[in-house]
RODO-2510 file (C-alpha; in nm, 4 decimals, decimal comma):
residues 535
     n   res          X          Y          Z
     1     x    -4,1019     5,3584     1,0076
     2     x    -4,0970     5,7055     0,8646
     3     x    -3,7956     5,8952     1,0161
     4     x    -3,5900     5,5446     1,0861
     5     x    -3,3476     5,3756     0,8945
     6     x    -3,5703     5,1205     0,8498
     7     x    -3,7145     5,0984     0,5312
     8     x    -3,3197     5,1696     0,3881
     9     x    -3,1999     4,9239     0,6079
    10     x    -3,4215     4,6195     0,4606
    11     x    -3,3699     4,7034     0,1093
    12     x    -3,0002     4,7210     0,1294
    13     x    -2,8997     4,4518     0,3832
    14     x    -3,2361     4,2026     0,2696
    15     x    -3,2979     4,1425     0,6902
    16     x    -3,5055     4,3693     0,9079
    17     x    -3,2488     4,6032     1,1316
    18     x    -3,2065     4,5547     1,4970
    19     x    -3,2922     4,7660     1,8070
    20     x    -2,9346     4,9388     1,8159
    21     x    -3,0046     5,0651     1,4500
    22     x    -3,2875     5,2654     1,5335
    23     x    -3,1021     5,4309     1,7733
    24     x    -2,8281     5,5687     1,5422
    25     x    -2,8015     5,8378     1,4291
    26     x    -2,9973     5,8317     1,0974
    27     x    -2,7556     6,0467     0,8311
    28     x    -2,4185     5,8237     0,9068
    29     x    -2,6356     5,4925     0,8794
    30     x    -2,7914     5,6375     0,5488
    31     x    -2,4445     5,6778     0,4144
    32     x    -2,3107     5,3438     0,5306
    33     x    -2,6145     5,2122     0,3320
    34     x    -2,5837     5,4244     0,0055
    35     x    -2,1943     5,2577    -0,0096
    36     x    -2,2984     4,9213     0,0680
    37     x    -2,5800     4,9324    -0,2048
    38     x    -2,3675     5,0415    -0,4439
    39     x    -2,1092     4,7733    -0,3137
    40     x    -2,4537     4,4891    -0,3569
    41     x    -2,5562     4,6251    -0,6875
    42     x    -2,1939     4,6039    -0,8220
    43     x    -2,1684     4,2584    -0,6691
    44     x    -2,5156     4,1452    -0,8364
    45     x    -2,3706     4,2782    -1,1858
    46     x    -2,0794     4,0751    -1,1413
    47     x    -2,3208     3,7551    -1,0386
    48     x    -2,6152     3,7898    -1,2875
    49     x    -2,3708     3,8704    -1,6002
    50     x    -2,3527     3,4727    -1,6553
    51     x    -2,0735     3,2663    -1,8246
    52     x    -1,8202     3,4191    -2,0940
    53     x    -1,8719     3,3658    -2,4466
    54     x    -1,7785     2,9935    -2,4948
    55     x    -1,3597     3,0263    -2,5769
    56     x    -1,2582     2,6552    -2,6035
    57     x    -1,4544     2,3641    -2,5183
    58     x    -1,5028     2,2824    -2,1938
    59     x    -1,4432     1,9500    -2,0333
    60     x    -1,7278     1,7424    -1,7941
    61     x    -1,5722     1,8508    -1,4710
    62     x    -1,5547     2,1998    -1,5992
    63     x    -1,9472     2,2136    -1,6513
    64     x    -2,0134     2,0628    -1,3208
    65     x    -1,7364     2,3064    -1,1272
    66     x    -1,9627     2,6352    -1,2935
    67     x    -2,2208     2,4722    -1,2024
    68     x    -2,1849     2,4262    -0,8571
    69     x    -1,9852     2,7809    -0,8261
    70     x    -2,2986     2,9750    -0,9481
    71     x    -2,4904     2,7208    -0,7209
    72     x    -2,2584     2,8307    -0,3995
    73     x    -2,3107     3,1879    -0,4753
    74     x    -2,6675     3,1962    -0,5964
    75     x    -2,7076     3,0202    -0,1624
    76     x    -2,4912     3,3403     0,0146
    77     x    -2,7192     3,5682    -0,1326
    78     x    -3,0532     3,4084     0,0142
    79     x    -3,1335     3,5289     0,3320
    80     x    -3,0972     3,3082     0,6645
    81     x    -3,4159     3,0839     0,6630
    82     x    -3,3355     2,7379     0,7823
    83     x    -3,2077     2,6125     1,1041
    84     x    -2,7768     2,6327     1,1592
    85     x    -2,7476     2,2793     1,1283
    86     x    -2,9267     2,2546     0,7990
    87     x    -2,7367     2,5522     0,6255
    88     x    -2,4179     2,3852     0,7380
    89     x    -2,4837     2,0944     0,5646
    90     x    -2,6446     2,2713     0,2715
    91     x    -2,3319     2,4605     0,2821
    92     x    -2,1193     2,1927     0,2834
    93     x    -2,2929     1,9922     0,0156
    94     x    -2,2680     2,2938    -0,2387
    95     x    -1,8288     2,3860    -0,1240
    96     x    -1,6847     1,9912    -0,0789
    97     x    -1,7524     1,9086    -0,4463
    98     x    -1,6611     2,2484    -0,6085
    99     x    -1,3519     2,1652    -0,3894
   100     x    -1,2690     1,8806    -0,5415
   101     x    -1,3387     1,9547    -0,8942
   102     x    -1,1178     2,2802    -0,8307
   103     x    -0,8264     2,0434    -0,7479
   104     x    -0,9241     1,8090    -1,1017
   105     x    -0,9783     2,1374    -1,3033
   106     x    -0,6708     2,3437    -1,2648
   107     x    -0,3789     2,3295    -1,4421
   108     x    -0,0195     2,3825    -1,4130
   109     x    -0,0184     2,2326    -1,0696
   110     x     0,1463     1,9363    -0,9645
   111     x    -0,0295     1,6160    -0,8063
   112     x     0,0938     1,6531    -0,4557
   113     x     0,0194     2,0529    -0,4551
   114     x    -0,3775     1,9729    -0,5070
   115     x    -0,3377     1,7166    -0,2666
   116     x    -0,2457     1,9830    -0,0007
   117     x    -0,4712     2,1783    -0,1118
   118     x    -0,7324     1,9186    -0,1053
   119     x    -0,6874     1,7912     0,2599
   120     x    -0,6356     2,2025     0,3865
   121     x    -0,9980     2,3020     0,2333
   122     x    -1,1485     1,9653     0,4084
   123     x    -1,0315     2,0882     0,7544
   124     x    -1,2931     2,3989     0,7647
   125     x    -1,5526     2,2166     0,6539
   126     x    -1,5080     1,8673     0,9163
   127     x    -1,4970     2,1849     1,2078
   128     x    -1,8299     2,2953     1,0695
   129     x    -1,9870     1,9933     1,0534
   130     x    -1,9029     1,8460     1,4098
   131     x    -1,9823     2,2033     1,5487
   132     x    -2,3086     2,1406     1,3930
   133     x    -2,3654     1,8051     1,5220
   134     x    -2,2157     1,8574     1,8671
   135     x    -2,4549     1,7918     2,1410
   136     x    -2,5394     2,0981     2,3596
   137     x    -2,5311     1,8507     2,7037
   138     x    -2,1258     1,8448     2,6723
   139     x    -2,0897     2,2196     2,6565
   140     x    -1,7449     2,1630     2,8030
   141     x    -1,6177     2,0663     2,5079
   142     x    -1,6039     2,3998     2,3644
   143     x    -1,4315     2,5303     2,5934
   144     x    -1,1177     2,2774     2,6247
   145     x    -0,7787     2,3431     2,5173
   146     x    -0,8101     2,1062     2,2362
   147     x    -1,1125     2,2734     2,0777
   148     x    -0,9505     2,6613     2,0895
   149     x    -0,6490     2,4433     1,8767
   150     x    -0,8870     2,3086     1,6308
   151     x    -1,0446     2,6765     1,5762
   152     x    -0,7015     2,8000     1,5400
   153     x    -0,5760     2,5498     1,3168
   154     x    -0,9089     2,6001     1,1092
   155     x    -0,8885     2,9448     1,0784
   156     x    -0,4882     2,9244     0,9586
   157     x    -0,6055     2,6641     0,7377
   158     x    -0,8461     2,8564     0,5440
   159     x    -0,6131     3,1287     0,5095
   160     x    -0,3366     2,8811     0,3592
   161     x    -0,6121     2,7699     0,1472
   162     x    -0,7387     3,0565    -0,0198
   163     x    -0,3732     3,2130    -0,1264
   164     x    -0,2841     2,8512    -0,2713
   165     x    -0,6088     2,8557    -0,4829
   166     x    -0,4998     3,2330    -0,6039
   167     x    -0,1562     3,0770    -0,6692
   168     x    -0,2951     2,8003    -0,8609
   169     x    -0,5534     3,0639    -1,0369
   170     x    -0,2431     3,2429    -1,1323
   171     x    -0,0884     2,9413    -1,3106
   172     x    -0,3736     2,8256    -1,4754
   173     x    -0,3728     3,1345    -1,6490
   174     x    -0,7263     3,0930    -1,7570
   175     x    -0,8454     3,3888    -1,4397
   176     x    -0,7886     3,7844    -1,5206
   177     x    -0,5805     3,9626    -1,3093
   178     x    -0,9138     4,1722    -1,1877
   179     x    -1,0849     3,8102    -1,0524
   180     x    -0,7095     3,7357    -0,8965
   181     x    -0,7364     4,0794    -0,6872
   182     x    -1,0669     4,0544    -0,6027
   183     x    -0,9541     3,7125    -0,4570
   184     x    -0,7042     3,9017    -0,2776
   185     x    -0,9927     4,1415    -0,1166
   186     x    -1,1360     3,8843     0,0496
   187     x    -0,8240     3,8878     0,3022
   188     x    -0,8443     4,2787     0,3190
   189     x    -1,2334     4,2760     0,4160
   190     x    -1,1645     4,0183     0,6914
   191     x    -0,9156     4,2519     0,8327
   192     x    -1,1375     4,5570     0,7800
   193     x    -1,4254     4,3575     0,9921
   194     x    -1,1845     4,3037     1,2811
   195     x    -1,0778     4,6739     1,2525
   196     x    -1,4495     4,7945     1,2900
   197     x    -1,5384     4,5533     1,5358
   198     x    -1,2459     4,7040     1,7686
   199     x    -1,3266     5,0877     1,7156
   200     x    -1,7198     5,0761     1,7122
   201     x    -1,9397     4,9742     2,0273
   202     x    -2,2443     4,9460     1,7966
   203     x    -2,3413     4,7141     1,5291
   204     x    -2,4241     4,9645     1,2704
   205     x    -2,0898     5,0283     1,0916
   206     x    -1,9845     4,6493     1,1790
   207     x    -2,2597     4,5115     1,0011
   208     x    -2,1931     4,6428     0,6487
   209     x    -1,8146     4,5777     0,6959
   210     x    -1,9366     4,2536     0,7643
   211     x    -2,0963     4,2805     0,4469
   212     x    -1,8123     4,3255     0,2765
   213     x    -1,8023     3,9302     0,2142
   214     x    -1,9408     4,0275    -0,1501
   215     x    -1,5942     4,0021    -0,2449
   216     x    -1,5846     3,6489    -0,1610
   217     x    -1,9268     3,5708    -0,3712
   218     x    -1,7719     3,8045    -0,6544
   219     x    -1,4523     3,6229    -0,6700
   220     x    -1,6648     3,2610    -0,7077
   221     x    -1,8814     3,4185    -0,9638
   222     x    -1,6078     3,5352    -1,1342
   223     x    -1,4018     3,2226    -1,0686
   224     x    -1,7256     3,0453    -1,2712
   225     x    -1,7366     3,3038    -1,5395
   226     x    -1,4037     3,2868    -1,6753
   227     x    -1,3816     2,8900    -1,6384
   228     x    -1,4376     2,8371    -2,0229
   229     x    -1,0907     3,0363    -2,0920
   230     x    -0,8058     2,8437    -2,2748
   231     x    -0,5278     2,7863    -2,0168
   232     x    -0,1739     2,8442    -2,0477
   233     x     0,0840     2,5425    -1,9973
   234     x     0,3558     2,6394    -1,7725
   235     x     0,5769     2,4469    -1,5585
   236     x     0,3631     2,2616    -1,2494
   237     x     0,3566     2,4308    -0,9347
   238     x     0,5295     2,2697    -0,6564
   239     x     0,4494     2,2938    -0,3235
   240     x     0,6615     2,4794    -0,0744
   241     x     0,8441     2,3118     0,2237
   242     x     0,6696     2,5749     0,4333
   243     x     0,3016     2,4535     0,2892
   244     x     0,3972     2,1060     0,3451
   245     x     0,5129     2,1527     0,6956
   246     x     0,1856     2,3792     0,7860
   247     x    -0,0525     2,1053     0,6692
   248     x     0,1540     1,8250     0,8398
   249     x     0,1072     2,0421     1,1685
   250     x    -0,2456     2,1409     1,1239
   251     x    -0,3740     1,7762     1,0894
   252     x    -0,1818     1,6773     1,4153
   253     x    -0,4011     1,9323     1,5493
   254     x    -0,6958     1,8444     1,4353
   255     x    -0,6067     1,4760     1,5058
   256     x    -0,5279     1,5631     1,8766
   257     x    -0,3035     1,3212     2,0087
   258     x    -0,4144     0,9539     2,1818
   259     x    -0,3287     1,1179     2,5174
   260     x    -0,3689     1,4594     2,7138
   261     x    -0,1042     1,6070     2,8711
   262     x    -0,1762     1,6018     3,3018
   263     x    -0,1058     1,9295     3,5049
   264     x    -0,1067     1,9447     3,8842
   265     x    -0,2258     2,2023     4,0792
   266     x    -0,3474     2,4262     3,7511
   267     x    -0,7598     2,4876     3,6040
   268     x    -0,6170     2,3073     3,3154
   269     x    -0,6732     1,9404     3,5550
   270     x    -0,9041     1,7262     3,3663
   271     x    -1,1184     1,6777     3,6838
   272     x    -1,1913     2,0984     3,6716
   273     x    -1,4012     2,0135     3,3793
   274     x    -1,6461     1,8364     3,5695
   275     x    -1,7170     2,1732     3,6915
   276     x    -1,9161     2,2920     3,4344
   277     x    -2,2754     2,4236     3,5108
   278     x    -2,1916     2,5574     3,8659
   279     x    -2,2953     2,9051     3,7930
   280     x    -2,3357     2,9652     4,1614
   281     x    -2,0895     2,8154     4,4855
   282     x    -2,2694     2,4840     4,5849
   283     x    -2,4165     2,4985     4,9438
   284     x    -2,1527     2,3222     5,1819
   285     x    -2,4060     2,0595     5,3468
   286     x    -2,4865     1,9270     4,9855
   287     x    -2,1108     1,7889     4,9033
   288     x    -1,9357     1,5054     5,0697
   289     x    -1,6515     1,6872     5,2748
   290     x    -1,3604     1,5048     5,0475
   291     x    -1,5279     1,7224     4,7636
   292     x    -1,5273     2,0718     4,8932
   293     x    -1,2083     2,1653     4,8268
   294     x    -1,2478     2,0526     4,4723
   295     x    -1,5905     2,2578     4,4983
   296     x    -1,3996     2,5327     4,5999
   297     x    -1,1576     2,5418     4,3257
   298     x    -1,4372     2,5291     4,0481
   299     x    -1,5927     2,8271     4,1895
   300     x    -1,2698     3,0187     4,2408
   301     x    -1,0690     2,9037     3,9191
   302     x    -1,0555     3,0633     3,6159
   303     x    -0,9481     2,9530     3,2340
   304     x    -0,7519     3,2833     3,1502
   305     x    -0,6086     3,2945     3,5053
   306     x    -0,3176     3,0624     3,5296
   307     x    -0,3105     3,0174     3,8746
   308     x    -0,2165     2,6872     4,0749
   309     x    -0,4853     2,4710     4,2565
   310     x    -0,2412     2,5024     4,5944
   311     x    -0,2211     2,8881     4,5062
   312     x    -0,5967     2,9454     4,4835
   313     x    -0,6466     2,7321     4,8158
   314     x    -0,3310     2,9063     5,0133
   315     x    -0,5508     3,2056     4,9471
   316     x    -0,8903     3,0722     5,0813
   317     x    -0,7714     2,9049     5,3856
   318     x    -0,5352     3,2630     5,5174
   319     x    -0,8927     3,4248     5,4714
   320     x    -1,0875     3,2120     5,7095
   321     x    -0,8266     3,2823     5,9236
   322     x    -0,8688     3,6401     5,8886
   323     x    -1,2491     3,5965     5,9287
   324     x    -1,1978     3,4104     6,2337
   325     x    -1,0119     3,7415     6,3785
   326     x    -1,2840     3,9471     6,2497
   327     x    -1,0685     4,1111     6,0026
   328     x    -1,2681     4,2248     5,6416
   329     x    -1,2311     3,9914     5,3551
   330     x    -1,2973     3,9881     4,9816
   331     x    -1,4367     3,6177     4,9365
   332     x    -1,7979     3,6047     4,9740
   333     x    -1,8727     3,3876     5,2888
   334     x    -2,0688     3,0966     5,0781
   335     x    -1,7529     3,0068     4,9301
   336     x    -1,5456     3,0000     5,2503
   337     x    -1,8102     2,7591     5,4044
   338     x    -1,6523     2,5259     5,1219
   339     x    -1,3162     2,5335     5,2969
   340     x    -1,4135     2,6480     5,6869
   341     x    -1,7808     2,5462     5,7777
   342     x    -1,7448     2,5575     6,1315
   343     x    -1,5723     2,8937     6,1173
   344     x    -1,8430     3,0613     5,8299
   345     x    -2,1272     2,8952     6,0145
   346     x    -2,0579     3,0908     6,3508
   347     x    -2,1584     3,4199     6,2156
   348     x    -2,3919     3,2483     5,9273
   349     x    -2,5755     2,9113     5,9964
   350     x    -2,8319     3,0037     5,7274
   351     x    -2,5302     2,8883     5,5207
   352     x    -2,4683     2,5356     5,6383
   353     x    -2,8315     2,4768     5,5617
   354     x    -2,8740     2,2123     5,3385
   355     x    -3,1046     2,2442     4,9672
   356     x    -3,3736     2,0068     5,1182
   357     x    -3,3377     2,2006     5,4284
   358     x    -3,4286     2,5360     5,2547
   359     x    -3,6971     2,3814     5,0711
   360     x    -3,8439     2,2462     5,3557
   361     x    -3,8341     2,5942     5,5319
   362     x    -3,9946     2,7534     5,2373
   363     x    -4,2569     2,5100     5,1918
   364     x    -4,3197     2,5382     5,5838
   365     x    -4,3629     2,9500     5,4573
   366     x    -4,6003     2,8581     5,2030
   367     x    -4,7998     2,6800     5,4347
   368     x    -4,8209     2,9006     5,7037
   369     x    -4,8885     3,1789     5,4029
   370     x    -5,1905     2,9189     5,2654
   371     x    -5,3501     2,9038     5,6062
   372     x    -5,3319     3,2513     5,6461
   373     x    -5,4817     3,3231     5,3008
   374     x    -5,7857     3,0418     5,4195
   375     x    -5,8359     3,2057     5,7829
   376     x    -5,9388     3,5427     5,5418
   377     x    -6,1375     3,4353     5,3330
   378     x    -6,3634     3,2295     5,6076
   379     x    -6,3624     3,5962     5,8106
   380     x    -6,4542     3,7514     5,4423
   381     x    -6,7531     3,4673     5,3615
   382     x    -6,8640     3,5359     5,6962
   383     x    -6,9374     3,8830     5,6275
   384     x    -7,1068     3,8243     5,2967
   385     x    -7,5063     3,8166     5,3038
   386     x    -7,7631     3,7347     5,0393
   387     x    -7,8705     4,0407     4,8657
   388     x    -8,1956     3,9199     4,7541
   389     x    -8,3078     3,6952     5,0968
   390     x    -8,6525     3,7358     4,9236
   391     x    -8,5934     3,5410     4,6224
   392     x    -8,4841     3,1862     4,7486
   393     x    -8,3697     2,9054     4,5903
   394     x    -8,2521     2,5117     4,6964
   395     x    -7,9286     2,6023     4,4811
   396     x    -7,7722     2,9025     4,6186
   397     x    -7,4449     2,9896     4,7826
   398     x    -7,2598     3,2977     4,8684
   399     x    -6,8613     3,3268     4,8645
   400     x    -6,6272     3,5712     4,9264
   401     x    -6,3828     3,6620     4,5767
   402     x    -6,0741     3,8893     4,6895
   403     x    -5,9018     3,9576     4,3083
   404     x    -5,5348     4,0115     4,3696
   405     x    -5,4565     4,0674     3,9675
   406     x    -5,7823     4,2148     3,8173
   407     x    -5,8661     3,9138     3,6595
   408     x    -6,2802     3,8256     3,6305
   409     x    -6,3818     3,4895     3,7880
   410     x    -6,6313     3,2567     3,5450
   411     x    -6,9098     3,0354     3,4837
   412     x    -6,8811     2,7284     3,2886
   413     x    -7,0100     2,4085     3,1879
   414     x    -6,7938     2,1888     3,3605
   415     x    -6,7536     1,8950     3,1230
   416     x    -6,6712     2,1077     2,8186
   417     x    -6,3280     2,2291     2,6815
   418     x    -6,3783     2,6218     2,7056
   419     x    -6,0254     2,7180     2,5687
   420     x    -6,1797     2,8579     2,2296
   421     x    -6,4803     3,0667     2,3761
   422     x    -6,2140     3,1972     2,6681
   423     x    -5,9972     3,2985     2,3290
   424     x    -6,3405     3,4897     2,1760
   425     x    -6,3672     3,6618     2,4777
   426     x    -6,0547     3,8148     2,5469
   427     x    -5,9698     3,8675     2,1948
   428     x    -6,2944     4,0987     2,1424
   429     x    -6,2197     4,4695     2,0694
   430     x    -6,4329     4,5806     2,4251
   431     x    -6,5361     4,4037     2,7311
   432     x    -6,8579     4,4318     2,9431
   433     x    -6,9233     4,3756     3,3005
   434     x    -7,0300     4,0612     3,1923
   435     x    -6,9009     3,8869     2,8744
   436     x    -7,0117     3,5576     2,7156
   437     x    -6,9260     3,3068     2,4769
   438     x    -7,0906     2,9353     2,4207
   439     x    -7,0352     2,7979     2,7432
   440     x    -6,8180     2,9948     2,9241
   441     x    -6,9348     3,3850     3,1039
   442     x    -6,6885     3,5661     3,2560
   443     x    -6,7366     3,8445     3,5531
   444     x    -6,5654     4,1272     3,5136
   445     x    -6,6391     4,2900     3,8746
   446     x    -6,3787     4,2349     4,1035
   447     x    -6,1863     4,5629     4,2701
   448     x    -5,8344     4,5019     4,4459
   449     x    -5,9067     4,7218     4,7371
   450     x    -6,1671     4,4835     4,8672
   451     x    -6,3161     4,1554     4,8719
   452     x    -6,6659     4,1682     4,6249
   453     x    -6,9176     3,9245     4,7981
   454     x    -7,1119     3,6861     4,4744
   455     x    -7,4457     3,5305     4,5295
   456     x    -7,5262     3,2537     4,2605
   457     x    -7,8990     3,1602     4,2187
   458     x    -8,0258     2,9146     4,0021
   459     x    -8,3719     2,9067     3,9116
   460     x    -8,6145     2,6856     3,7630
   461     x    -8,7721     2,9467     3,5743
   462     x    -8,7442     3,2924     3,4830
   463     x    -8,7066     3,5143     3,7825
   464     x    -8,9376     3,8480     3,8652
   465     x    -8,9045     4,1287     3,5839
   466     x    -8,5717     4,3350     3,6193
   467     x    -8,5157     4,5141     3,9552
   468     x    -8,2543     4,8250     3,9436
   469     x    -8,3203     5,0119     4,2326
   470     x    -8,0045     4,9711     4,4898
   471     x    -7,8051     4,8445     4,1806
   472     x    -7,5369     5,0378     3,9609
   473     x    -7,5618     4,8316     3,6918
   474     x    -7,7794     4,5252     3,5479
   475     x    -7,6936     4,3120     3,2290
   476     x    -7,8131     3,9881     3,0923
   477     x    -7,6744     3,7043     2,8720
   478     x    -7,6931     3,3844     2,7530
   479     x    -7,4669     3,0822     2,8257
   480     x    -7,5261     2,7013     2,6710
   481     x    -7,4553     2,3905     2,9377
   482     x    -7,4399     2,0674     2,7027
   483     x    -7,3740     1,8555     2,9869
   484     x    -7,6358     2,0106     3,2127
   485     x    -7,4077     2,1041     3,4723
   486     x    -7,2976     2,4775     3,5260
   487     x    -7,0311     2,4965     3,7634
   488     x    -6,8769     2,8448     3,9463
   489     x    -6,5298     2,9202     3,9761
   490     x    -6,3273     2,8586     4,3177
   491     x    -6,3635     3,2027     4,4397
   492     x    -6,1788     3,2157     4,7773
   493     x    -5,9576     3,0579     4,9672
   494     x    -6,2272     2,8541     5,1723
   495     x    -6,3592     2,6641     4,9055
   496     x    -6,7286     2,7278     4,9280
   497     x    -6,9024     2,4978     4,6598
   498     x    -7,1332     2,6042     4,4594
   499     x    -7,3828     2,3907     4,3563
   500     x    -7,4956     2,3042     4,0508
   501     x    -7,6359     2,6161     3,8513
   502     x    -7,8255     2,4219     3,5578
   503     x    -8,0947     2,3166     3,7416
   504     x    -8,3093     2,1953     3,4022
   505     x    -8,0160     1,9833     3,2744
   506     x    -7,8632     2,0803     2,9347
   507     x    -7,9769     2,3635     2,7126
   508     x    -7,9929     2,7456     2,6900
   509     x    -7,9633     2,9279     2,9930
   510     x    -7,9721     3,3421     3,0473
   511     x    -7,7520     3,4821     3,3012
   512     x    -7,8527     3,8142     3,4569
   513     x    -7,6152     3,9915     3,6823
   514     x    -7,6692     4,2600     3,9428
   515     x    -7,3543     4,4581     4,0617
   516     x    -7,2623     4,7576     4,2922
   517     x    -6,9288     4,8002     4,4655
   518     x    -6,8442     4,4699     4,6909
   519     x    -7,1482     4,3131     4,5905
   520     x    -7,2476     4,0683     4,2953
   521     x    -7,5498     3,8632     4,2162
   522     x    -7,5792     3,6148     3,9516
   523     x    -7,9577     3,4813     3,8760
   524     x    -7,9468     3,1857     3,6292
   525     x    -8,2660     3,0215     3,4687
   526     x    -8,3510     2,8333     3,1258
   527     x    -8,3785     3,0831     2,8573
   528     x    -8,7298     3,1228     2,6789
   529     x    -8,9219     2,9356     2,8739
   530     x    -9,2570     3,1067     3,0287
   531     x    -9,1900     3,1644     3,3882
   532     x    -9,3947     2,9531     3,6499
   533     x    -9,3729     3,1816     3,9804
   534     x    -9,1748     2,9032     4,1481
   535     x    -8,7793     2,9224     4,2046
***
């Protein structure tokens, strides 16, 4: 943290920065954050400063419109905590009603002007809330003509919006001409975002000029803090033809009409938006032959492209016949199979394969792989001898354990659930050859450059005192079996089964292990418990 923007960075912007922070250059991001805190801490003055002095009395709907105002701004300046969907609707809850009361409360408008303005400032908030309540399994819908028009109509409504509440501001008369310019702002810092956004290819400098949205929670506080002003009677505000004709034009949009309009030959066809989720050309053998030229097309076509359906397929059938005189084309060959199979699956059959076909091959692959794996690890068991022939035992068994990732192999009781002493063991500061916890022991032996033969005795009593000689290293622990039956891990590939290694049933057993490179031995008997001679 020391050296980085960091620290700067989280007390100015109130989120931790990103990766593409740390990488800037550390004095221009310093200075983008000295302006922006003086930008928040002038912003927080303008919030925390409260209402006016009390000028005239203020009506019911007043109270409740300050209310919510300081409400609206008091939730853009908390951080991002709950899920989209919820701050939408928080959102939504705290703006609709201040909306409304801003129509009741101002003055020196005209019934049919806060109508207008009414209905425009719904239109934002409807887009947000079925945005937010779209379902993500109809993803073509945001990509359809229809829903670019409804962003576009959204955005010009919002616009229309906020310069007829500054009109209407203006007229009341109650608002200072400083709250009225700061309203104004608002326009010039979504304009300065856009600006940044084109000449930077970080997201240093276009993260505070997004942040220059203060100008939008200023105005509201403001709007709230000179509410209980005296306003001045003037004439009502009409509406403009122009206003009227925007908002008759914008709700058509929104509306959408009962009816598409149909285009031939075009990716605007209503059956191209079935296409949606083919990331990847479909294999031929998979789609019934009146399909594949539609298959084609969704592979091929492209929404800023406005090419015709006959164009696009003119253009794939002249290159299978240019493949078919061995001339070079462009289109890959999987999406000429769509239009020429026979012709595509001359020089690649792998192509007119069907999916089940492929699977089928690769599961073949896997089998022969399997069988392979099993042929091994018989040769590998068949190699492996018991390293202690002297010290016999009724429950034995030698395997072969070939570790392809470094990973130990265990011991465990095979009735319990070992998910918690697994967790203990792997989430201890150092690890032993050998490594215990309740009823689980884990191994810690294997190599990668060959197979390490284990031998598993288990013994009715303790075994002969410790014998190093010919070992490299010896270690003992204990492991608990509350079922009474200790089971060994699958170690290779030809399933040798171990038996049972808790011969007395359940209780304490100690586990001592003898190890040298390719070779393991595992000696298991009941833990304090005098030692009879007899395995």
């Amino acid at each position: 943290m020391i050296g980085t923007p960091a620290p700067a960075w989280l007390v100015t912007m109130w989120y931790p920065p990103d990766e593409i922070v740390g990488e800037s250059p550390l004095v221009p991001v310093l200075g983008g954050l000295l302006l922006l805190g003086l930008v928040n801490s002038w912003m927080l003055w303008q919030v925390l400063r409260g209402p006016a002095p009390m000028a005239v009395p203020m009506r019911r709907a007043a109270t409740w419109l300050r209310l919510l105002l300081y409400a609206d701004v008091m939730w853009l300046l908390i951080p991002s905590l709950f899920p989209g969907l919820v701050e939408t609707v928080i959102g939504l809850v705290l703006w609709v009603p201040a909306l409304v009361l801003l129509t009741v409360v101002l003055t020196g408008s005209g019934w049919p002007f806060r109508l207008a303005l009414l209905l425009l400032g719904l239109v934002e908030p409807a887009r947000s809330l079925v945005n937010g309540l779209a379902d993500d399994a109809k993803p073509q819908f945001f990509v359809s003509p229809a829903y670019s028009a409804t962003v576009m109509a959204a955005g010009v409504a919002t616009f229309v919006v906020m310069v007829m509440l500054l009109l209407a501001q203006r007229r009341d008369g109650r608002w200072s001409r400083a709250t009225l310019l700061i309203g104004l702002g608002t326009f010039a810092s979504g304009f300065l975002v856009e600006l940044v956004d084109g000449l930077t290819r970080g997201s240093t400098i276009e993260s505070i000029a997004e942040a220059m949205d203060v100008l939008y929670i200023v105005w509201l506080a403001r709007t709230a803090h000179e509410l209980n002003r005296e306003p001045r009677q003037k004439a009502p505000l009409r509406v403009p033809t122009a206003v009227a004709a925007v908002a008759t034009v914008l709700l058509l949009m929104v509306v959408e009409p009962e009816g598409r309009s149909q285009f031939t030959y075009t990716w605007q066809s209503d059956e191209l938006m079935e296409c949606w989720g083919w990331s990847k050309p479909p294999r031929v053998a998979d789609i019934p032959a009146h399909q594949r030229d539609r298959a084609y097309l969704c592979s091929v076509s492209k929404p800023d492209r406005d090419v015709s359906d006959q164009e696009l397929l003119g253009k794939g059938w002249d290159a299978c016949t240019r493949f078919t005189a061995g001339e070079p084309v462009k289109a890959r060959p999987a999406l000429l199979a769509l239009l020429c199979p026979e012709v595509i699956g001359r020089k690649y059959p792998e192509l007119l394969l069907s999916s089940a076909q492929i699977h089928q091959q690769q599961a073949e692959k896997e089998d022969i792989a399997r069988e392979q794996l099993k042929r091994e690890a018989r040769e590998e068991d068949a190699l492996c001898r018991d390293p202690w022939p002297a010290l016999r035992t009724r429950s034995q068994a030698t395997a072969s354990y070939y570790d392809w990732d470094t990973l130990p192999y265990g011991i465990y009781d095979a009735e319990a659930d070992t998910e918690e002493d697994s967790e203990v063991i792997w989430n201890a500061k150092s690890v032993d050859t050998l490594a215990t916890s309740g009823q689980l022991a884990l191994i810690f032996t294997p190599t990668q450059d060959w197979a390490t033969c284990v031998t598993a005795k288990a013994l009715r009593s303790a075994p002969p005192p410790l014998r190093r000689k010919g070992w490299d290293k010896v270690v003992e622990a204990d492991i608990i079996s509350e079922s009474g039956h200790l089971a060994m891990q699958t170690l290779s590939a030809s399933k040798v089964r171990f038996p049972n290694l808790a011969r007395n049933g359940p209780g304490l057993y100690r586990l001592r292990l003898y190890t040298r490179p390719g070779v393991d031995l595992i000696l298991i008997y009941p833990a304090r418990r005098a030692a009879d001679g007899r395995a």
